[in-house]
N, C-alpha and C positions, 0 to 999 in steps of 0.2 A: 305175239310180238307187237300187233297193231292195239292192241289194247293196251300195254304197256307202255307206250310210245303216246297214245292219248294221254293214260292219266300221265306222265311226266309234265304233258305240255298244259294237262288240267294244273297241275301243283305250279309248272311257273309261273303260269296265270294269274295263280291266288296268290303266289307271292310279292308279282308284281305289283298288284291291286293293295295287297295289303301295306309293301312300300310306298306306295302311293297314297295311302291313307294316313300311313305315319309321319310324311313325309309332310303331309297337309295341318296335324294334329301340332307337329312340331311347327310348323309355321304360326298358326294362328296362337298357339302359345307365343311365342316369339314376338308377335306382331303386339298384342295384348299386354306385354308385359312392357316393350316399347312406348306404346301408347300410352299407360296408365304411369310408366315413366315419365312421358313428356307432361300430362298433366299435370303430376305430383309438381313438377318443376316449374309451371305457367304459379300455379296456385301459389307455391312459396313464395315466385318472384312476386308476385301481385301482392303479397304480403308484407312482402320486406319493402316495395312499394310507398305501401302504405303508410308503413313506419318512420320511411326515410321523409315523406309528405309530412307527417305531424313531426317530424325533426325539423322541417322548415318552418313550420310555423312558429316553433317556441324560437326560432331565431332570428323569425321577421317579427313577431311579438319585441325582441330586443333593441332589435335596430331604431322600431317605430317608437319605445319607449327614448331610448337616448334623443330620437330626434325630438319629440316633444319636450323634452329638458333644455335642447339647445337652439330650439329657434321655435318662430310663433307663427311663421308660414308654412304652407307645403308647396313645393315648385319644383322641377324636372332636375334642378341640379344638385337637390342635397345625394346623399348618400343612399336614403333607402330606396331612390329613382335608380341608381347605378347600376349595370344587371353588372353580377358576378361570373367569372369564368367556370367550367363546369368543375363540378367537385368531384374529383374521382374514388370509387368505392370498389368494393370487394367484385370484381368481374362487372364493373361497369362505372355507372358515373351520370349525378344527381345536378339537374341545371334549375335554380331558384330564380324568381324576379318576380318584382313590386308593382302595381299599379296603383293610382289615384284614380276608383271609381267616380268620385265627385268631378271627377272632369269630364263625366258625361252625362248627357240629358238624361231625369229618374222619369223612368214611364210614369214609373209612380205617381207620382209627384202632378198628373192631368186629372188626379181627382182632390178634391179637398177634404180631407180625415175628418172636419170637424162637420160635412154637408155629407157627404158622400156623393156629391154630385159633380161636376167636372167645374176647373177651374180655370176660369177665360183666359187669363195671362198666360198659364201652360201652356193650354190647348195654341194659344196663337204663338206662342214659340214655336213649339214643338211642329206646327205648320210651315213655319220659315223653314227649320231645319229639314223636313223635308222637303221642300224646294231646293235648298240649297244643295243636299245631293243627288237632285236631280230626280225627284219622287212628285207623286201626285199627292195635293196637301191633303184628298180624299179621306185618306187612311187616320187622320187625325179624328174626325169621328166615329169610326169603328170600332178603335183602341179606344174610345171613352165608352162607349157602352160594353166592351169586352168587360172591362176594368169596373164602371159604374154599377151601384147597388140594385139601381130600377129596373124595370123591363117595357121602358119605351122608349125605341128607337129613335137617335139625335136626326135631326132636319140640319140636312138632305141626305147624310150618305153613311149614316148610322143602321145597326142591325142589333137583334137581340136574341132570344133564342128560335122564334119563327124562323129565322134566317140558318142559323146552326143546323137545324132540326131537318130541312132539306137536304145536307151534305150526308156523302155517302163515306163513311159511316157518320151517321146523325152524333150530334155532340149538343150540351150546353154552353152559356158563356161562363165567362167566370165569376163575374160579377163579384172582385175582391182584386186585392193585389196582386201582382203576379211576383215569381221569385228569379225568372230566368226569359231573358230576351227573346228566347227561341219561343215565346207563346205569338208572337208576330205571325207566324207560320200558320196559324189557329186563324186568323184572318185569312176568308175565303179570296182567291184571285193573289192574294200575296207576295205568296212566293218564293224560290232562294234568290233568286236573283237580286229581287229589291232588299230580302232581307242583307244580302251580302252588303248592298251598298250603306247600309242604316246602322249594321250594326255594331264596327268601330266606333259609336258615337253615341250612343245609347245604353244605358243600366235599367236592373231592376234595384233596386233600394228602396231600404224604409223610408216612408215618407216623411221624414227629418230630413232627410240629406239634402245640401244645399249644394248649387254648383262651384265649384271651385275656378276660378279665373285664372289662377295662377295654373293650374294645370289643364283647363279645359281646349278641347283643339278649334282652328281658327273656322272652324264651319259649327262650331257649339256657342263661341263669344257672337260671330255675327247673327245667330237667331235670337239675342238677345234684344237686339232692336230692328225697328221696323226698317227696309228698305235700306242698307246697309252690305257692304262684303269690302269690310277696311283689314279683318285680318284671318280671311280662308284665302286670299288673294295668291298669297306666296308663303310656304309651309317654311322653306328656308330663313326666310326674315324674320318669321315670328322665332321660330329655335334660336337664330342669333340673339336676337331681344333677350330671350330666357336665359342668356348663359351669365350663369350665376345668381342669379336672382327673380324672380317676381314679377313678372310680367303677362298683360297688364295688368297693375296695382289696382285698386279699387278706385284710385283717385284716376288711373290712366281712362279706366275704363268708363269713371262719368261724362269724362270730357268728350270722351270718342262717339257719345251716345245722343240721339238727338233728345233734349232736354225732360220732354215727358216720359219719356221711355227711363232714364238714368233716375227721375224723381221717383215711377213708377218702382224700380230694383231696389232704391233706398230705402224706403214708405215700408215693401212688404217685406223686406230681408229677404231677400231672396238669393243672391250671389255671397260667398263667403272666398275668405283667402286661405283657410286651414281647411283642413279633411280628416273623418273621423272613418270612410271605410275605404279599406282597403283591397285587393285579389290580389293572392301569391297564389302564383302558377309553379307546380313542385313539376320536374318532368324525371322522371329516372328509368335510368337503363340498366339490365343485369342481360349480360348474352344476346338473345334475340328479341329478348320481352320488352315491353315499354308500359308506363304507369303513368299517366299523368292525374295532377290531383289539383283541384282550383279550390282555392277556400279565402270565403270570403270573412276579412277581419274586423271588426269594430274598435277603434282604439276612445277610450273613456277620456273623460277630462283630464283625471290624473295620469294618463300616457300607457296605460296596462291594455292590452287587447285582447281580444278571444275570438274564436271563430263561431260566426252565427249560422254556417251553409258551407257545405263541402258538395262537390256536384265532380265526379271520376269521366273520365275523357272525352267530355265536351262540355264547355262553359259556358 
């Protein structure tokens, strides 16, 4: 009887154990099959994403073409400035909008293509402008030797790759153009904080790109001239200015300028009132996913554009 009475309690034991094993087998099936569900479904959306990103560009390609047929400026009030309402799509909804990269300072642009050495006029802008939002103008020399082709360090507060070489993990400079603002960061001591503050107001561009007046903001026009802040003063004033047109003009802007400084913009062409690139920001939603796509456009003489740089959820 006691024998009996064991093995029973042996068999429910194992039976137990082995519910409990199936019980587990069947989960992690379960689990797996869930999971590789949810990826299947991230990947598509990131897909369709994708797709819906290069649908905005042939549509901001359109817009930027019509505008180049129908006027000879670029300024905040035409159309391809206007953001559009979000587009609704198949289990979510696709939000588009334009910028005028030319209405900000080209890092680029503190080297000269044709020296590969840094260019005095930039550089002393580009020093105002960080002053103006509250930077030390220090950094002005470090982004030239980042950027710059040699390797000796700018007087006083330039670095080169001795410098780089110390940081943990050790790095080079670049010693080339950069394509994306976030190489600011790549400057030791930097930082998010200052980069936060810098970098509403700053592009990487080819260095062709001229600043644009008509759409640059009023802490980009005042590093244009020395000792100056006629329109970072009041952000409200200057957008009323702008409504509906061009401001300031090229002629506003000599006047405003103390005399060598307006001769100095004229002399080297340096400020324009059209813009040839552009960043359409695709942002699209499907369920819980999100895709954001930034692509930077180039629009040609003849009004056609094409994307030179696409850089996925951070610009």
């Amino acid at each position: 009887m006691r024998t009996r009475a064991r093995q029973r309690g042996v068999a429910l034991l194992l039976a137990l154990v082995l519910m409990a094993l199936v019980t587990i087998i069947a989960y992690d099936i379960w689990f797996s099959g869930a999971l590789e569900q949810r990826r299947s479904f991230a990947v598509l959306s990131l897909e369709q994403g994708l797709q819906y990103g290069f649908g905005g560009e042939a549509f901001a390609a359109q817009v930027l073409l019509k505008d180049s047929q129908e006027s000879q400026q670029d300024f905040p009030a035409e159309a391809w400035a206007t953001p559009l309402p979000p587009i609704p799509i198949d289990g979510g909804q696709v939000e588009v909008g334009l910028e005028d990269m030319q209405g900000r300072f080209n890092l680029n642009s503190l080297i000269d293509p044709s020296t590969g050495n840094a260019n005095p006029d930039m550089v002393d802008q580009f020093r105002r402008l960080l002053e103006i939002v509250g930077l030390e103008d220090k950094w002005a020399d470090l982004l030239v030797d980042w950027l710059d082709a040699d390797v000796t360090p700018t007087f006083p507060d330039g670095g080169e790759d001795s410098l780089y070489t110390t940081q943990a993990p050790p790095y080079l400079a670049a010693n080339g153009p950069i394509t994306s603002t976030s190489e600011l960061l790549a400057l030791p001591g930097f930082g998010i904080d200052r980069y936060r503050k810098i970098q509403p107001f700053v592009a990487a561009l080819p260095t062709d790109a001229k600043l644009n007046v008509c759409t640059a903001s009023g802490e980009v026009l005042d590093s244009l001239g020395t000792g100056q802040r006629q329109f970072s003063t009041d952000a409200k004033w200057l957008a009323k200015q702008r409504a509906g047109k061009c401001f300031p003009s090229l002629n506003d802007l000599w006047s405003s300028l103390p005399p060598a400084d307006a001769d100095r913009l004229k002399k080297k062409n340096y400020v324009v009132d059209r813009s040839n690139y552009f960043r359409l920001t695709s942002v699209t939603t499907i369920g819980t996913a999100q895709f954001t796509l930034y692509s930077l456009l180039k629009r040609d003489q003849g009004g056609l554009s094409r994307p030179i740089l696409r850089s996925w959820g951070s610009d």
